[in-house]
N, CA, C and O of each residue as an XYZ file, in Angstrom:
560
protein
N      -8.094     17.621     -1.956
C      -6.669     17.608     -2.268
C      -6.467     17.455     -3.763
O      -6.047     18.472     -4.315
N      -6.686     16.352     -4.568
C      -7.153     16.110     -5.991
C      -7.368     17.836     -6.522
O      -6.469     18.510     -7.023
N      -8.665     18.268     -6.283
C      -9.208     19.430     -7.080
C      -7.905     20.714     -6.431
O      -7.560     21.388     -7.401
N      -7.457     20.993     -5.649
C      -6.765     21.876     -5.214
C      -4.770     22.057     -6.023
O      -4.060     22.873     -6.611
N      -4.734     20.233     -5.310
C      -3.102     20.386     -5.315
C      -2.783     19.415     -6.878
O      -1.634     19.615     -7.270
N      -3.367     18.711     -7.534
C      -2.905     18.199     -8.736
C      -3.264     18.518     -9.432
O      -4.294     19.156     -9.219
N      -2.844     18.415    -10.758
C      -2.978     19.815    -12.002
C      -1.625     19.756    -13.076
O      -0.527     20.001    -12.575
N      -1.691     19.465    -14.408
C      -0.658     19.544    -15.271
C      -0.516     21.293    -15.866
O      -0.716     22.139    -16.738
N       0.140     20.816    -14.188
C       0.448     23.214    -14.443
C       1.747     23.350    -13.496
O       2.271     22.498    -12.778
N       1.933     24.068    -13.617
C       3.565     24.721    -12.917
C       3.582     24.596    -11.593
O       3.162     25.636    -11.087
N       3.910     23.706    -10.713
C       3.807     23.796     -9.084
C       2.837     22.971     -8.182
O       2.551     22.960     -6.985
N       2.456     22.277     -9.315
C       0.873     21.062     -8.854
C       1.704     19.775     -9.324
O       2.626     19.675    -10.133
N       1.027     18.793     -8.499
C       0.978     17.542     -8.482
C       0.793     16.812     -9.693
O      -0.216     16.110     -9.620
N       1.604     16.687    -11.161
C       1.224     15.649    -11.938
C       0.491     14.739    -12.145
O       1.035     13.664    -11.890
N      -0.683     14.641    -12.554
C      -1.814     13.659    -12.465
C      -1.154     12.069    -12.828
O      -1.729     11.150    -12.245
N      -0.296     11.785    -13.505
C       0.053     10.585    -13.803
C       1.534     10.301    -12.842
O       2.471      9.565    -13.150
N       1.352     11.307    -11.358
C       2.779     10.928    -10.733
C       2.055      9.840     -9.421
O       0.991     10.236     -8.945
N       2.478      8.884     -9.029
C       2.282      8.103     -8.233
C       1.112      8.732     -7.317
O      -0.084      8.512     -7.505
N       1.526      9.372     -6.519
C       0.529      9.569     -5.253
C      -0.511     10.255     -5.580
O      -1.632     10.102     -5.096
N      -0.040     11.435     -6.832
C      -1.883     11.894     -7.706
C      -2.479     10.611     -8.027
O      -3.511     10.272     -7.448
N      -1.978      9.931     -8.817
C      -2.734      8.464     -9.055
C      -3.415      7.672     -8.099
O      -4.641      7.698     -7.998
N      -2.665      6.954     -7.378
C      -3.050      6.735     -6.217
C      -4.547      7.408     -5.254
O      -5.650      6.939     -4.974
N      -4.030      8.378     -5.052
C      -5.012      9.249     -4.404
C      -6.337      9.007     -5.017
O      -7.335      8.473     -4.533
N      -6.118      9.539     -6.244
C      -7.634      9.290     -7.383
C      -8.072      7.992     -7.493
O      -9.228      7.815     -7.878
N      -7.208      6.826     -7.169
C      -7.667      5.668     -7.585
C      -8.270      5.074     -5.947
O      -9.166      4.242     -5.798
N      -7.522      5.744     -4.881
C      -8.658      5.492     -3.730
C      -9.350      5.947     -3.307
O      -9.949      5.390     -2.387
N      -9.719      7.335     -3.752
C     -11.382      7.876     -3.856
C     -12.295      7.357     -4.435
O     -13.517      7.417     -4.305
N     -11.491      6.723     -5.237
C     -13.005      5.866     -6.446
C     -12.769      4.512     -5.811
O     -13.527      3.667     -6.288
N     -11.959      4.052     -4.889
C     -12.366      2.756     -4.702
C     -13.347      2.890     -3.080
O     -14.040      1.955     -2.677
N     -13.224      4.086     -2.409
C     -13.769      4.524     -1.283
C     -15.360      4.811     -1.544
O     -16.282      4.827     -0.728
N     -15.373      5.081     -3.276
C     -16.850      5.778     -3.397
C     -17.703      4.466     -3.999
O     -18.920      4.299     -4.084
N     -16.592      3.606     -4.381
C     -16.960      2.043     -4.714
C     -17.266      2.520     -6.098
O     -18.357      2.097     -6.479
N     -16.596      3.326     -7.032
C     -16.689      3.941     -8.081
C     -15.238      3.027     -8.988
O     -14.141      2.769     -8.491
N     -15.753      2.668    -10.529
C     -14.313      2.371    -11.140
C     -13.293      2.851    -11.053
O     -13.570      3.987    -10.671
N     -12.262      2.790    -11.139
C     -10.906      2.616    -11.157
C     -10.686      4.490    -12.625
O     -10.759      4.351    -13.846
N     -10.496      5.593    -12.070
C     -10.060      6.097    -13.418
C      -8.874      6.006    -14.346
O      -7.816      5.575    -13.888
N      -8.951      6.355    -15.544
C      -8.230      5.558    -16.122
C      -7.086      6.695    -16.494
O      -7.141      7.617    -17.307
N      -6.010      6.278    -15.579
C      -4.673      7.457    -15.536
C      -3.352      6.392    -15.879
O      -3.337      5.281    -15.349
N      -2.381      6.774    -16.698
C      -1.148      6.478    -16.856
C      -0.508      6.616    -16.242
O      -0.148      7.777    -16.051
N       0.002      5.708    -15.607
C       0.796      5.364    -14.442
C       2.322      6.065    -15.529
O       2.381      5.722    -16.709
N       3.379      6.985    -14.950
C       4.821      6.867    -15.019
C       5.485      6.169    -14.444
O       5.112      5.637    -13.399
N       6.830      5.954    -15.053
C       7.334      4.738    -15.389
C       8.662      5.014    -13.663
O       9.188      6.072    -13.318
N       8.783      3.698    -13.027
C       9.214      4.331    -11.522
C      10.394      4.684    -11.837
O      11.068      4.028    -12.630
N      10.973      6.185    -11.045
C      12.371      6.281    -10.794
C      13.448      5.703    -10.326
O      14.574      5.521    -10.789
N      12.774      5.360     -9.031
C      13.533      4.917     -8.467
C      13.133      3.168     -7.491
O      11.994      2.886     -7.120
N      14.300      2.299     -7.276
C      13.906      1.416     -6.793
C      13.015      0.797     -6.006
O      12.360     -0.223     -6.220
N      13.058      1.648     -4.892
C      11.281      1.316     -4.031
C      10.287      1.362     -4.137
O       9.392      1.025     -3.362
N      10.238      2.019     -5.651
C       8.630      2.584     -6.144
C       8.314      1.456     -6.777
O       7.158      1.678     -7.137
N       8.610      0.340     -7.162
C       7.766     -0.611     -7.403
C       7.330     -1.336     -6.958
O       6.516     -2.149     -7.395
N       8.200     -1.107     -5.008
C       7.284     -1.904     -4.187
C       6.361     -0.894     -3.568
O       5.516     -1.416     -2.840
N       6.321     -0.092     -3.626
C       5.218      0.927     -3.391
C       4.209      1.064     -4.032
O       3.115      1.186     -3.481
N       4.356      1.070     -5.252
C       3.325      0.791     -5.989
C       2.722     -0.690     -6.081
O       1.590     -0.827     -6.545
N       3.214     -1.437     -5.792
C       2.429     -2.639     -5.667
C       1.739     -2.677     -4.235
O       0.652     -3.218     -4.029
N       2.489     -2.051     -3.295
C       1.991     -2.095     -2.193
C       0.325     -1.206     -2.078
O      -0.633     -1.351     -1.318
N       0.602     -0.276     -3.238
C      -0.863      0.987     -3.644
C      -1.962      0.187     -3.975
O      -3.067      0.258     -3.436
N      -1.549     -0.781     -5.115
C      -1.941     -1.857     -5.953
C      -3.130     -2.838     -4.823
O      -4.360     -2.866     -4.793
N      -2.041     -3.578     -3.971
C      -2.988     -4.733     -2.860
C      -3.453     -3.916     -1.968
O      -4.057     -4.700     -1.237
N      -3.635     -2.555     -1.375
C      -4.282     -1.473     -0.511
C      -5.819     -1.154     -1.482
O      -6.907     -1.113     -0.907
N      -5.719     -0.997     -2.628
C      -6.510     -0.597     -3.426
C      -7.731     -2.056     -3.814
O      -8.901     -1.806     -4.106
N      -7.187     -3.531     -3.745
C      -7.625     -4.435     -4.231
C      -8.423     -4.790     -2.912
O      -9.526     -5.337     -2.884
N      -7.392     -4.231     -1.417
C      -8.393     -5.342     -0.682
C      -9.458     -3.922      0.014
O     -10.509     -4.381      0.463
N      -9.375     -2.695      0.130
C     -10.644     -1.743     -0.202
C     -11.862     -2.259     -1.155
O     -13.004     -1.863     -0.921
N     -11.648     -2.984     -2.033
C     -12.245     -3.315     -2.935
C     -13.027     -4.405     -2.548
O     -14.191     -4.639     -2.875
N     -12.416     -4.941     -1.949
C     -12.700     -6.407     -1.045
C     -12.552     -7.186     -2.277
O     -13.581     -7.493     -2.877
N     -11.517     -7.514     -2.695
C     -11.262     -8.700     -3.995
C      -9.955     -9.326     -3.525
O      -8.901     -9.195     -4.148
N     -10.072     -9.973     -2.459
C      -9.186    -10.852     -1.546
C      -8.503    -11.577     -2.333
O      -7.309    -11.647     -2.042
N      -9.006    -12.428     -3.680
C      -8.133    -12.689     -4.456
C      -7.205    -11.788     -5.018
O      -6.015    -12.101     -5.030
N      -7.482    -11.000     -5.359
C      -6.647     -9.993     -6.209
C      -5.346     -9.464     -4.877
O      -4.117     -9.383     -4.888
N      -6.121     -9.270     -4.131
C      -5.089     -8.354     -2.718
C      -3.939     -9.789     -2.071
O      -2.976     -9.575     -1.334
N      -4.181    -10.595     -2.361
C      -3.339    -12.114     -2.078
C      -2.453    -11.757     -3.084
O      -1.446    -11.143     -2.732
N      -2.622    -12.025     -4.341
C      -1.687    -12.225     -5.110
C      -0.589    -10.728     -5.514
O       0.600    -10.668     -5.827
N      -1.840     -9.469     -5.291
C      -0.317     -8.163     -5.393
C       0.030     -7.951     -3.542
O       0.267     -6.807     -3.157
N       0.031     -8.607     -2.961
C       0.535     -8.576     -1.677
C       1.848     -9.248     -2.127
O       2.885     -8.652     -2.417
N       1.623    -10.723     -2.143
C       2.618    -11.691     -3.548
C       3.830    -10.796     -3.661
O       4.941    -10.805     -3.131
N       3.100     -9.865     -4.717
C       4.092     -9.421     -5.553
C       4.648     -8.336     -4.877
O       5.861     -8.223     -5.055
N       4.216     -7.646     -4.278
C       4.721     -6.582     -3.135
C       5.880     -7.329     -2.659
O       6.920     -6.993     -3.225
N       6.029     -8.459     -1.578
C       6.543     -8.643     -0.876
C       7.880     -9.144     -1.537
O       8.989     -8.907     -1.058
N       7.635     -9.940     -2.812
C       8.350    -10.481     -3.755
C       9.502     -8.705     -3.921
O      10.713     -8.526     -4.045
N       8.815     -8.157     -3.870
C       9.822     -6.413     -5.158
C      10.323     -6.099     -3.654
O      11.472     -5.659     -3.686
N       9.799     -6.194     -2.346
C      10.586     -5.599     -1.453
C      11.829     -6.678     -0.934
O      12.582     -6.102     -0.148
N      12.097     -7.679     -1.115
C      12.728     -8.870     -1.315
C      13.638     -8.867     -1.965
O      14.474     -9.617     -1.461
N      14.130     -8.242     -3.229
C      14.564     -8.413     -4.385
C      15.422     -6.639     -4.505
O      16.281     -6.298     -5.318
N      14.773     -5.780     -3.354
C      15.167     -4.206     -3.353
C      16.891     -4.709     -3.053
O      17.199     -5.746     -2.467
N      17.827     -3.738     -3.589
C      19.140     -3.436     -3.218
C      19.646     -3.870     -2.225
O      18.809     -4.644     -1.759
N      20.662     -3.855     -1.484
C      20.818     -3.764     -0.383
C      21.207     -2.268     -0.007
O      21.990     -1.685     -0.757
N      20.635     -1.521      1.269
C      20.643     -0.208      1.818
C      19.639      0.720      0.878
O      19.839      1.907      0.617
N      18.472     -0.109      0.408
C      17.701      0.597     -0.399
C      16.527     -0.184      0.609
O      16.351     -1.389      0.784
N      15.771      1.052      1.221
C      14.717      0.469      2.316
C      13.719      1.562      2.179
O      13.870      2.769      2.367
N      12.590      0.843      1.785
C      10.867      1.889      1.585
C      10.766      2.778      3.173
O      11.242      2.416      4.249
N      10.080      3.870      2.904
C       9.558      4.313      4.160
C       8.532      3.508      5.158
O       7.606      2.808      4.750
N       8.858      3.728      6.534
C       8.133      2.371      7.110
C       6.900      2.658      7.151
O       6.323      2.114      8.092
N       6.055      3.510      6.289
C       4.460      4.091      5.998
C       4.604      2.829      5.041
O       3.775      2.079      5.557
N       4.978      2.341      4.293
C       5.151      1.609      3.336
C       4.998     -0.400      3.459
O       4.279     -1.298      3.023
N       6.099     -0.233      4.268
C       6.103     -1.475      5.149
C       4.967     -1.719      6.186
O       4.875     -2.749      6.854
N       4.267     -0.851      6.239
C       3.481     -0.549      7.414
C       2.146     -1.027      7.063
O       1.353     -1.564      7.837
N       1.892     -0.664      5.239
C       0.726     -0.854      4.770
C       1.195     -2.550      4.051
O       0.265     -3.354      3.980
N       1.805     -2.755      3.834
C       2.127     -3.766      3.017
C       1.914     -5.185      4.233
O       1.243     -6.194      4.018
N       2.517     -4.945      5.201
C       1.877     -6.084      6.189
C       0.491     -5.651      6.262
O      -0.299     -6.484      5.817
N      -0.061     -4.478      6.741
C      -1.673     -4.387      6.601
C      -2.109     -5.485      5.827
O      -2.677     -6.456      6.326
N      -1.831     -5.346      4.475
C      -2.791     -5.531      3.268
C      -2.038     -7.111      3.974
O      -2.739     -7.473      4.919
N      -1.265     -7.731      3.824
C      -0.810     -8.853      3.850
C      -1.918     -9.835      5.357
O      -2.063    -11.032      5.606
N      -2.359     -8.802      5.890
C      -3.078     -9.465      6.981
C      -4.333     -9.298      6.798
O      -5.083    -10.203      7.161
N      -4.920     -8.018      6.148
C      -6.458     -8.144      5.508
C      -6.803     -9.150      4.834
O      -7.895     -9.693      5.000
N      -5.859     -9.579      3.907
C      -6.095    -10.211      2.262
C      -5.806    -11.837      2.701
O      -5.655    -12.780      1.924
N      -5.776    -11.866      4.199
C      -5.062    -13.591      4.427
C      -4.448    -14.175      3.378
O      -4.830    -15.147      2.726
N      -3.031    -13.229      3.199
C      -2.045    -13.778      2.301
C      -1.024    -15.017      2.424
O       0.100    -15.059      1.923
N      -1.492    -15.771      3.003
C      -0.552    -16.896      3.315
C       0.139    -16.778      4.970
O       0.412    -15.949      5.838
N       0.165    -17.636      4.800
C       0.677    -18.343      6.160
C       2.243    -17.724      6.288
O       2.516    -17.702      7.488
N       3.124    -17.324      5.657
C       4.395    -17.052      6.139
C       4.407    -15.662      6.376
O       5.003    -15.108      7.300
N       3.406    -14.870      5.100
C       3.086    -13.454      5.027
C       2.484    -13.059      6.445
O       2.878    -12.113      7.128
N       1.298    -14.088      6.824
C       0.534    -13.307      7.645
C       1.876    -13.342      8.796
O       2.491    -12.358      9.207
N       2.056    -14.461      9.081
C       3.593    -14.339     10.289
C       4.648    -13.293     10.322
O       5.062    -12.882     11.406
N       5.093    -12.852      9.227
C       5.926    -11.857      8.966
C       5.437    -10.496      9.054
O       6.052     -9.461      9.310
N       3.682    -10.779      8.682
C       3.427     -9.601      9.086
C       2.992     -8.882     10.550
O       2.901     -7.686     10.829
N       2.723    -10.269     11.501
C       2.034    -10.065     12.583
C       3.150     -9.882     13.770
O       3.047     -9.479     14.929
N       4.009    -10.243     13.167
C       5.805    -10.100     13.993
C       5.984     -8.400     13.725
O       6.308     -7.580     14.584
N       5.740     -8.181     12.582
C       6.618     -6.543     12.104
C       5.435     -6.221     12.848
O       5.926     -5.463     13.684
N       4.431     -6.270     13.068
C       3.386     -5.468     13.851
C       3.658     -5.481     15.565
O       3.578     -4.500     16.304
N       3.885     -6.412     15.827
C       4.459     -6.969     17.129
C       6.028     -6.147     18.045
O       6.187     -5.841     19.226
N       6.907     -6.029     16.879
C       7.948     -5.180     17.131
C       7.713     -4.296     17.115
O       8.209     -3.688     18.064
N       6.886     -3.461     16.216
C       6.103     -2.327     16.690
C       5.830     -1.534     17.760
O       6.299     -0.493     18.221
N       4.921     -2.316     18.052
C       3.862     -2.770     19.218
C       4.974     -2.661     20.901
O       4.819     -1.924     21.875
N       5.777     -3.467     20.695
C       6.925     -3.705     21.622
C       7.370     -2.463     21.569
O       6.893     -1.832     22.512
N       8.188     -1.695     20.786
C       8.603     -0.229     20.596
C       7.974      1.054     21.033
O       8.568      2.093     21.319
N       6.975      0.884     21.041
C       5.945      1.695     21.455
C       5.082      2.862     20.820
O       4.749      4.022     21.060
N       4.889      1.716     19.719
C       4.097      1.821     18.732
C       2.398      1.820     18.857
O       1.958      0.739     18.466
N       1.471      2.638     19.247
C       0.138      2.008     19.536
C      -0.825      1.644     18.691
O      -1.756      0.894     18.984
N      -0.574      2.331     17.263
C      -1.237      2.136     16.354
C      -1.180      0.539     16.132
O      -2.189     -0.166     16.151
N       0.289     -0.002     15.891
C       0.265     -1.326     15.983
C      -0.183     -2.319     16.665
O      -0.636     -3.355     16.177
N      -0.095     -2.092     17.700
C      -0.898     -2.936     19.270
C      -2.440     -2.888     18.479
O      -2.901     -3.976     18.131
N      -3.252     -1.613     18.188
C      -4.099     -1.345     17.558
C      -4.793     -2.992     16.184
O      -5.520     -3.985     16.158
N      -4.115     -2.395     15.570
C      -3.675     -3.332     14.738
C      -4.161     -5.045     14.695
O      -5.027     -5.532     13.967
N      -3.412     -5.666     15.588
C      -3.212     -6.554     15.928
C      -4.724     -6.867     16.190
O      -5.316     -7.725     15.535
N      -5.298     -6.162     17.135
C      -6.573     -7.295     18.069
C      -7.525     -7.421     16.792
O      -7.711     -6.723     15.795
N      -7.918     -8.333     17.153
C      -9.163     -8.855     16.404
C     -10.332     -8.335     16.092
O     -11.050     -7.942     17.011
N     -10.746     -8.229     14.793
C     -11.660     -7.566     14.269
C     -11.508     -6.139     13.666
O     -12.294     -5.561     12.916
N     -10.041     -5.599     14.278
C     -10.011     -4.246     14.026
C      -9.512     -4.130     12.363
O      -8.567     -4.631     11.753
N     -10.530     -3.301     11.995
C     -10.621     -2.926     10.441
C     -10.402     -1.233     10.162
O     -11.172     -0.295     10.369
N      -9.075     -1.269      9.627
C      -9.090      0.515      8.976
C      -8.678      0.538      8.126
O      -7.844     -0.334      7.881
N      -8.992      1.553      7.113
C      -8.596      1.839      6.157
C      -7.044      2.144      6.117
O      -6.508      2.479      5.061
């Protein structure tokens, strides 16, 4: 996807736009390879900074640096907290952000908040979430 669809050319993916970034920065954390070194642009719009933090603690606890994935979970949850009112991330978003909040054993209120939004899920008829939930289960 990288070599195909991003490209600073007419009709490709901006290398310094969020999800080119992203993308590149979790291939190299998948290949257990450094971090490349791309300039993040500056967010448009309001949810992108909890998205990007949410990229941020997805990327830290791949890494397995549980400290690091605690504290931008933190801050994730902190920017989705603080969003507008009627300004709401896509629930791919929310979706990963409790993830990381339950990988990274982010605290005791986090992991609750997150194991509830998984739970309503789950109740809805959601299976990935049910998924989720049991013990031991680890995905990317």
């Amino acid at each position: 996807v990288l070599d195909r669809f991003v490209a600073d050319e007419p009709l490709k993916l901006h290398p310094a736009e969020a999800d080119a970034r992203h993308a590149a920065r979790l291939l190299a954390a998948l290949r257990s390879q450094p971090d490349p070194d791309i300039a993040a642009q500056a967010a448009a719009f309001p949810a992108a900074g909890f998205r990007d933090a949410v990229l941020e603690a997805q990327l830290a606890v791949l890494r397995e640096d549980r400290a690091a994935a605690r504290k931008l979970s933190a801050r994730a949850d902190s920017l989705l907290q603080q969003l507008p009112a009627g300004i709401t991330p896509d629930l791919e978003y929310h979706a990963l952000h409790f993830r990381n909040c339950l990988r990274a054993n982010a605290g005791k209120d986090l992991q609750s908040r997150a194991t509830e939004f998984f739970r309503r899920l789950a109740r809805d008829g959601c299976l990935e979430a049910a998924q989720l939930l049991k013990p031991g289960t680890r995905q990317a």
